[in-house]
C-alpha positions in Angstrom: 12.8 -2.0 13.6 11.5 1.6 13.0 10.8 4.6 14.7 10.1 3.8 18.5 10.3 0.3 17.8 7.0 0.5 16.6 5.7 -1.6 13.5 5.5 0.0 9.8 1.7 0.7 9.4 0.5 -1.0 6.0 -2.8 -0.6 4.3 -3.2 -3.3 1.3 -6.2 -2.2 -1.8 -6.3 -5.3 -3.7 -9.2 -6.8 -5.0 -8.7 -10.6 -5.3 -9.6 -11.3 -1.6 -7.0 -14.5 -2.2 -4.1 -12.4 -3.2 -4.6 -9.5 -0.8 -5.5 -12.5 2.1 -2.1 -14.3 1.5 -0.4 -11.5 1.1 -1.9 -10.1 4.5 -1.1 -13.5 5.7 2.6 -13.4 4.8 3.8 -10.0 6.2 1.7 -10.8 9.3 5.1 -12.5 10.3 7.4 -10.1 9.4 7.6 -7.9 13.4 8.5 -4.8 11.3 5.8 -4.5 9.3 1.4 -4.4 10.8 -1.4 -5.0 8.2 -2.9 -2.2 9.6 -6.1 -2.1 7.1 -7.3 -3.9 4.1 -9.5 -2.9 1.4 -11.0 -4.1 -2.2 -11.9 -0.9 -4.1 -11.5 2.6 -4.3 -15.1 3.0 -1.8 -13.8 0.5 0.3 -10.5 1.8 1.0 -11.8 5.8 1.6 -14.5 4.4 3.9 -11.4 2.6 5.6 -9.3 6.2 5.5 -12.7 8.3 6.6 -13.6 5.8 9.6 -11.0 7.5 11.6 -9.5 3.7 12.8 -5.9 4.4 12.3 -4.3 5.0 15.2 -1.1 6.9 14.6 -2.0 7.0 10.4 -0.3 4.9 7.7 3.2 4.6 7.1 3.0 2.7 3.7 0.2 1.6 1.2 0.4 -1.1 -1.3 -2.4 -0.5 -4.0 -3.2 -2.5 -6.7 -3.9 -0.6 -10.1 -6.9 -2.3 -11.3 -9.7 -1.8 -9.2 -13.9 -3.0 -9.8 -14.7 1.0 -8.9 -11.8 2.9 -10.3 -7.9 3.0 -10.7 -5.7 3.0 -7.3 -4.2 6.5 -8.3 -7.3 8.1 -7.6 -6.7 7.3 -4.0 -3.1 9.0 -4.0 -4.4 12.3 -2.9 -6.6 10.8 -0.2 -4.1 8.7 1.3 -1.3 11.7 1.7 -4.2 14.0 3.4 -5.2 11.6 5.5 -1.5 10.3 6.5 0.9 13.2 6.0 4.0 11.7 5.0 2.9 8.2 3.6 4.9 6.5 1.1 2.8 4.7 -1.8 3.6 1.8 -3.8 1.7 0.6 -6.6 1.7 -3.5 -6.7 -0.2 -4.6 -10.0 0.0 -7.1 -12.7 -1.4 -4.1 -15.3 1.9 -2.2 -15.3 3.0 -1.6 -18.6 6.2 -0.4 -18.1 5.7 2.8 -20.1 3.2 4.0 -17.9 5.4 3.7 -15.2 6.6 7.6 -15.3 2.5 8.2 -15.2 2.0 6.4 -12.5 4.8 8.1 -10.3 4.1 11.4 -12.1 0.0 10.7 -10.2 2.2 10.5 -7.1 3.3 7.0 -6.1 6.7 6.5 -4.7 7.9 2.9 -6.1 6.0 0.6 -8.8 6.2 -3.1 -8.9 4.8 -5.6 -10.5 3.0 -8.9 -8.8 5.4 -11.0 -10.3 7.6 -9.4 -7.1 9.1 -12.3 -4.8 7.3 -11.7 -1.4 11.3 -11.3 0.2 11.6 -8.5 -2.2 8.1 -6.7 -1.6 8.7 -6.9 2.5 12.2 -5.2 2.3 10.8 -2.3 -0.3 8.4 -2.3 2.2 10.8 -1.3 5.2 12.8 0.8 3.0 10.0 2.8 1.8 8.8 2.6 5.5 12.4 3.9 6.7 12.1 7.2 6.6 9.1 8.4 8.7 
């Protein structure tokens, strides 16, 4: 497990309540890893960051690209001032892979695609996790 034996800290921004619910659903049995928050849009998820309800801060967000209010790089900058050393992963089915360099360039760490086996996402997930 992590630092102080404590679970990574996750915050998912995915609009298909289905997806982000399973998906929720699925690391919620992995000990290393807490949904800590969830979110649908862009408003959503800074109403989420500005409520103050994180204890501790994030440790890794998982947001979706493709958003009903916006694109989930505008949140970047919101997430690393409100949780100094998060690690960002975009998880999308709208990644062309040229845009890829963009999309780290606006600031995420690692870029995957939704076609991603759930084994696979939950160990990025620690690894990206790791280092806090």
């Amino acid at each position: 497990m992590s630092a102080a034996n404590t679970p990574l800290k996750v915050m998912l921004v995915e609009d298909h309540l289905s997806f982000r619910q399973a998906l929720a659903y699925l690391l919620s049995d992995d000990p290393e890893i807490e949904v800590a928050a969830q979110a649908a849009s862009v408003a959503e998820a800074r109403e989420v960051l500005d409520g103050g309800d994180l204890d501790g801060g994030l440790d890794v967000a998982v947001l979706d690209l493709a958003l009903p209010d916006g694109d989930g790089r505008d949140l970047i900058g919101d997430l690393r001032r409100s949780s100094p050393g998060i690690r960002i992963m975009v998880l999308s089915a709208t990644v062309w892979y040229e845009h890829v360099e963009e999309i780290l360039r606006a600031g995420a760490d690692e870029v995957r695609d939704k076609i991603t086996s759930y084994w696979s996402l939950a160990e990025d997930l620690r690894r990206l996790g790791g280092g806090r």
